[in-house]
N, C-alpha and C positions, 0 to 999 in steps of 0.2 A: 376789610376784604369783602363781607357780605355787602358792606355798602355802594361799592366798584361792583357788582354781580346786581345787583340791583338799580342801580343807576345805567348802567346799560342795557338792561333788559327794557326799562323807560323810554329809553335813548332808540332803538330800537324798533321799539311798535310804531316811530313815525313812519319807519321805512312798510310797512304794511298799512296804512290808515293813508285811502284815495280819495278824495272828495271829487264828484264829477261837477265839475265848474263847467263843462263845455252845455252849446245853448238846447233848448229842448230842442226834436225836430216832431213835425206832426207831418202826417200826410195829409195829400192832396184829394187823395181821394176814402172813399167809403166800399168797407164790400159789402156783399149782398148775399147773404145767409138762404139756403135751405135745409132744412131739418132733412136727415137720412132718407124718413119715410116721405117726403116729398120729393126728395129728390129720385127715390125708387119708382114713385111713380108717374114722374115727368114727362116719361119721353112718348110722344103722338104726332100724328101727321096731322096738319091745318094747312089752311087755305094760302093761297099766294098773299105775298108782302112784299113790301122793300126792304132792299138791304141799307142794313145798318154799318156792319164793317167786315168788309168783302176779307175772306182769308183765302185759303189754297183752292183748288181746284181741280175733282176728282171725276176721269169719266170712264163710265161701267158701259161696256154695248150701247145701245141708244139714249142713254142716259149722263145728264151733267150736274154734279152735285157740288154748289158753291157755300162754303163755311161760310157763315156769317157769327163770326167770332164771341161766342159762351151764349148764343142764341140758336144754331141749329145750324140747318142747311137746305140750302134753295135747290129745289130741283127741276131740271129741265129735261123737256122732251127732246131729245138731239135724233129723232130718225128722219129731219129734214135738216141737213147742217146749214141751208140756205136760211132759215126761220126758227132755231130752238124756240120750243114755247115755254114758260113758265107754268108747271102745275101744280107744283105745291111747296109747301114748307115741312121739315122735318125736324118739330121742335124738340130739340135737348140741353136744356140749359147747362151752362159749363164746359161747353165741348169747344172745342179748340182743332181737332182734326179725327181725320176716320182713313179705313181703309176696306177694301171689297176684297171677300174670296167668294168665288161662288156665287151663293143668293144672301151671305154674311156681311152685313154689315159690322164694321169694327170700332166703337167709335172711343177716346176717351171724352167722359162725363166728368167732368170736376175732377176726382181723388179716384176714381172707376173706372174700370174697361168693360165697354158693356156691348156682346151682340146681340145685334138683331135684324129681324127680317122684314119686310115688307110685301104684302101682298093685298093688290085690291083697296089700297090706299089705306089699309091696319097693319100698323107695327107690334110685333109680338118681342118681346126681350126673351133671348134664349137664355141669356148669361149674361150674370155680371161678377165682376169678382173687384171686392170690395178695396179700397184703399190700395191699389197697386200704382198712385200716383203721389206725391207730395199736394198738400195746399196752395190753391193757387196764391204767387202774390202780387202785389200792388202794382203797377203802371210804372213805380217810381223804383219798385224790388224791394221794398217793405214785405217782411213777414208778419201772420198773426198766430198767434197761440190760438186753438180753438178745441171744444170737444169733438168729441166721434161724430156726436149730434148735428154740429153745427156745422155745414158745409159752405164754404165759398166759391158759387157760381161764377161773378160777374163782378166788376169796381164799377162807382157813380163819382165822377167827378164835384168834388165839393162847389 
């Protein structure tokens, strides 16, 4: 009898014991880390660039604010719609989109919602409230484990 109770219980742990035979998968790409404190103090207005990768497209009164996806936002002067001019960059690494009430900018930052204002070409951070977004992920929808610390802005193709 103990031998049948014991021989099944044997018998048994196969049905629990999974080998993963399926193939590794790596990605394709790499993310691109900011520590908290850098990513706190990221966000500045700079001079005109080109865009990298054109996202949505947000316009406030005489003003056109184009994402350039986890790099910031291109702003244009729109009070002549015949000729918008380019005047500056609004750099925030990790953002992905924004929205305006007011004089509030809205934007999320990587894992953060963060406003702020603009005046006289300085940005002032009113607020940010920390982690009210998921980790960005991969290109491919690869997630990574990371600390609080470690923040991912942007993916580098391998």
């Amino acid at each position: 009898m103990y031998f049948c109770a014991f021989f099944a219980t044997v018998m048994l742990q196969s049905c629990f014991y999974h080998v993963d035979d399926s193939p590794q998968r790596y990605s394709g790409y790499e993310p691109v880390y900011l520590s908290r404190q850098q990513l706190e103090s990221s966000i500045k207005m700079s001079g005109v660039r080109s865009m990298t990768k054109a996202g949505k497209i947000y316009v406030k009164d005489s003003y056109i604010f184009i994402t350039d996806e986890n790099k910031g936002f291109h702003i244009y002067d729109n009070s002549n719609p015949n000729a918008p001019k380019l005047t500056g960059f609004l750099e925030v690494p990790g953002a992905t989109d924004m929205a305006i009430k007011n004089n509030t900018i809205y934007i999320n930052q990587a894992v953060d919602l963060v406003a702020v204002s603009i005046n006289n070409n300085s940005v002032t951070v009113q607020k940010r409230i920390p982690n009210t977004f998921p980790q960005k992920i991969s290109p491919e929808g690869w997630s990574y484990g990371n600390s609080d610390n470690q923040i991912i802005v942007d993916w580098i193709k391998h």
